[in-house]
C-alpha positions in Angstrom: 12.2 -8.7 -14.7 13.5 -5.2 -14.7 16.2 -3.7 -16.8 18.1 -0.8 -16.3 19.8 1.8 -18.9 22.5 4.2 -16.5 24.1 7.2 -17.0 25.6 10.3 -15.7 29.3 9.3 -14.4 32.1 10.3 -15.4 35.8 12.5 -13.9 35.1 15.3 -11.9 37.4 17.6 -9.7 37.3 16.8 -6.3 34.7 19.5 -4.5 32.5 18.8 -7.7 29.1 17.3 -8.2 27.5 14.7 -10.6 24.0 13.1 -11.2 23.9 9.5 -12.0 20.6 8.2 -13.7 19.1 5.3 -13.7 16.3 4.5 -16.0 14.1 1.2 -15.4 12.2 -1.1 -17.9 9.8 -4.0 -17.3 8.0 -4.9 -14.3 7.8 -1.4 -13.0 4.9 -2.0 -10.7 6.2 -4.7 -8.8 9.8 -3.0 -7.5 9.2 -1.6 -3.7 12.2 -0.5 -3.1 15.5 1.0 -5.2 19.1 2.1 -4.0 22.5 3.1 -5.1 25.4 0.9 -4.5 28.8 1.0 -5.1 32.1 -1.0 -4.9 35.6 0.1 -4.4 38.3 -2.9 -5.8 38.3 -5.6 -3.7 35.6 -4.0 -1.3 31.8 -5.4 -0.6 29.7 -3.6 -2.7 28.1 -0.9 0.0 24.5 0.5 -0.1 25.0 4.7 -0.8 21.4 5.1 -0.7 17.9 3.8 -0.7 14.4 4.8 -1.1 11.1 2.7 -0.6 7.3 4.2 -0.2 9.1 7.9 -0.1 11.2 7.3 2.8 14.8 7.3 2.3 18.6 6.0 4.2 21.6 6.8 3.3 25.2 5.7 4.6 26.8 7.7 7.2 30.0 8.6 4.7 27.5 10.6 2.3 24.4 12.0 4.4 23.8 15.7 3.2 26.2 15.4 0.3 23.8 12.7 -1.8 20.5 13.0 -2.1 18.6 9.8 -4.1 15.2 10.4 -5.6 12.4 8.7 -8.1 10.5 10.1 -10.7 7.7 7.6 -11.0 6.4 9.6 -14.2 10.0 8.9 -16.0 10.5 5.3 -14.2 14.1 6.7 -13.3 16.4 6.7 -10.3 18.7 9.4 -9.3 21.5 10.4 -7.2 23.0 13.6 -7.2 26.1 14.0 -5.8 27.5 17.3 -4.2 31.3 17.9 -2.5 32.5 14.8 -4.2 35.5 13.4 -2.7 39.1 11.1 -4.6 37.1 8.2 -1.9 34.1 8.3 -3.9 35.6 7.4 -6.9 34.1 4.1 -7.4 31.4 2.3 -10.1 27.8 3.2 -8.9 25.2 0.6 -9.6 21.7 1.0 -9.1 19.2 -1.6 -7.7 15.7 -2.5 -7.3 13.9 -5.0 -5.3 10.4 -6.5 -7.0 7.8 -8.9 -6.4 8.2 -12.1 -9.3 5.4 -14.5 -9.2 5.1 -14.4 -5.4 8.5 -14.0 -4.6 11.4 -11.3 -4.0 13.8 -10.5 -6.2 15.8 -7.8 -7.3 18.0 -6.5 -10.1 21.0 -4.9 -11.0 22.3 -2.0 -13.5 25.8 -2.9 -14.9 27.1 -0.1 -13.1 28.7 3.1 -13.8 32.1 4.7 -13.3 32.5 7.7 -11.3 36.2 9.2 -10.9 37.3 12.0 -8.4 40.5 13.5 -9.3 42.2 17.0 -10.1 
């Protein structure tokens, strides 16, 4: 299993940036992949951004605004978020994908609240 503790939403004028953090717990060594989602009411939930083995992707609406990143050292997840946008205001979960006995799985953060408004 792997846990999550998040942080770093919050309000923020439109034009503004913000780092989310994502800090994981558990069976560190077995997650191969970790991203950034978020979902807008009564939207899917939407990958922002992923990284796996260095390489990163990132959805079209945020490609050189976000930029995610891992610090292996601190076992924590980040996005930092430049030119923020009222559309972007959303809750932000993060995500990792592990190996459990054999098999995928993956967990989720409980998601934090990000609000773009002046």
């Amino acid at each position: 299993q792997v846990q999550f503790v998040e942080s770093g939403g919050g309000l923020v004028q439109p034009g503004g940036s913000l780092r989310l953090s994502c800090a994981a717990s558990g069976s560190i060594a077995s997650i191969y992949a970790m991203g950034w989602y978020r979902q807008a009411p009564g939207k899917q939930r939407e990958l922002v951004a992923g990284i796996s083995s260095g390489h990163t992707n990132y959805a079209d609406s945020v490609k050189g605004l976000f930029t995610i990143s891992r610090d292996n050292a601190k076992n924590t997840l980040y996005l930092q978020m430049h030119s923020l946008k009222p559309e972007d205001t959303t809750v932000y979960y993060c995500n990792a994908l592990y190996f459990s006995d054999g098999d995928e799985d993956d967990s989720w953060g409980r998601g934090n609240q990000v609000a773009v408004s002046s």
